[in-house]
N, C-alpha and C positions, 0 to 999 in steps of 0.2 A: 233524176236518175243519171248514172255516170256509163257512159258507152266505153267501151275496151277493144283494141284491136292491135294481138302482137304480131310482130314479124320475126325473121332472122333465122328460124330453124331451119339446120341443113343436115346433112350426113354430114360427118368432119372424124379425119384421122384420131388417135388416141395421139395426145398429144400436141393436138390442135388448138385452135382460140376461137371463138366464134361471138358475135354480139348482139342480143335480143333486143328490140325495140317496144314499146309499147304506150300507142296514143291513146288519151282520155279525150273524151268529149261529152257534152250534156253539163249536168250543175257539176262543172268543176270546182268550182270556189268551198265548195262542201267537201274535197278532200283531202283527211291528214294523211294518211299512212299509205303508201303504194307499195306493193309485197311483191314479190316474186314465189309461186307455188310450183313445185313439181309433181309427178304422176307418174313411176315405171310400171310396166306391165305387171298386175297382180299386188301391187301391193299398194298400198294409202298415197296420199293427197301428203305432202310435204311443206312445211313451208323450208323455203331457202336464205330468202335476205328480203329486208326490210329498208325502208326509206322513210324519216318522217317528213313533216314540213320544214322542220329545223335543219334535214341536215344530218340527221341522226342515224347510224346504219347497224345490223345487227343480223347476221348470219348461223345458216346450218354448220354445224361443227364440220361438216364433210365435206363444205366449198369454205372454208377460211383458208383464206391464202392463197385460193384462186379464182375464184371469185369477188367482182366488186360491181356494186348497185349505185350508180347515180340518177338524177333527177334535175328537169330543167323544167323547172317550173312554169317561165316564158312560154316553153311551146309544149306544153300538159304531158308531156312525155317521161319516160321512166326504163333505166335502160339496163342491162345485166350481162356484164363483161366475163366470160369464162375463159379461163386460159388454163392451160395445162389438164384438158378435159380425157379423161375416163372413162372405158366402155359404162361403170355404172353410175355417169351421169346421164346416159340415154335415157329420156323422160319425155312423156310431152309438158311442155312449159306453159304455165299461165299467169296471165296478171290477176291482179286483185287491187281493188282500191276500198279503204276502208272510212267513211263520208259520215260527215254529223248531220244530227238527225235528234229536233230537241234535244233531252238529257242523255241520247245514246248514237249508234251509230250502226248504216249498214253497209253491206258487202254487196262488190258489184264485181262481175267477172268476165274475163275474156273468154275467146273461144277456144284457146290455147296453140300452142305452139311446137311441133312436134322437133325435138334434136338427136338424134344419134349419133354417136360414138363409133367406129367401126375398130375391133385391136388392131 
C-alpha cells in the first residue's frame, strides 16, 4: 500500500501563487501516475493535472497555464504549482497515486488538502 500526505493549503489572495506538496510512502516502486484531484463545495471530485513516471503531464482545461505538476522521484514527492489562482479554485486538494498491481492497478489517496481563494 502507498501512504499520502499533502501539505501547503492556505487562504491566499485572488491572484496569489501558492505550492502543494505531497509525500508517498509504503510500496513506492509500485507507482506510475501521481494526480492531483480537487473537491469544491457541492459539487464532484475533479481531476486537475497528472504526472507519469516519464515525465509526462496533462491538466484540467481550467488550470492550463496556471498550473504546473512536477515530480522528484528521489524523494517520492509530487508537487502542484498554482499561480494566478481563482476564487473558483477554492477546493480541498488531494493526492492520488495510481500503483500496479498484476495486470491492473490501484488508487491510494491522501487526506487532502484544503486551499482557498479569498476575491
Amino acid at each position: 500500500q502507498v501512504q499520502l500526505v499533502e501539505s501547503g493549503g492556505v487562504v491566499v489572495q485572488a491572484g496569489g501563487s501558492l505550492r502543494l506538496s505531497c509525500s508517498a510512502s509504503g510500496s513506492i516502486d509500485s507507482i506510475i501516475d501521481m494526480v492531483w484531484y480537487r473537491q469544491a463545495p457541492g459539487k464532484q471530485r475533479e481531476l486537475v493535472a497528472t504526472i507519469s513516471n516519464g515525465g509526462s503531464t496533462t491538466y484540467a482545461e481550467s488550470v492550463k497555464g496556471r498550473f504546473a505538476v512536477s515530480r522528484v522521484n528521489a524523494a517520492n514527492t509530487v508537487y502542484l504549482q498554482m499561480n494566478s489562482l481563482k476564487p473558483e479554485d477554492t477546493a480541498v486538494y488531494y493526492c492520488n497515486t495510481k500503483s500496479a498491481r498484476g495486470l491492473g492497478y490501484y488508487d491510494s489517496w491522501g487526506q487532502g488538502t484544503q486551499v482557498t481563494v479569498s476575491s
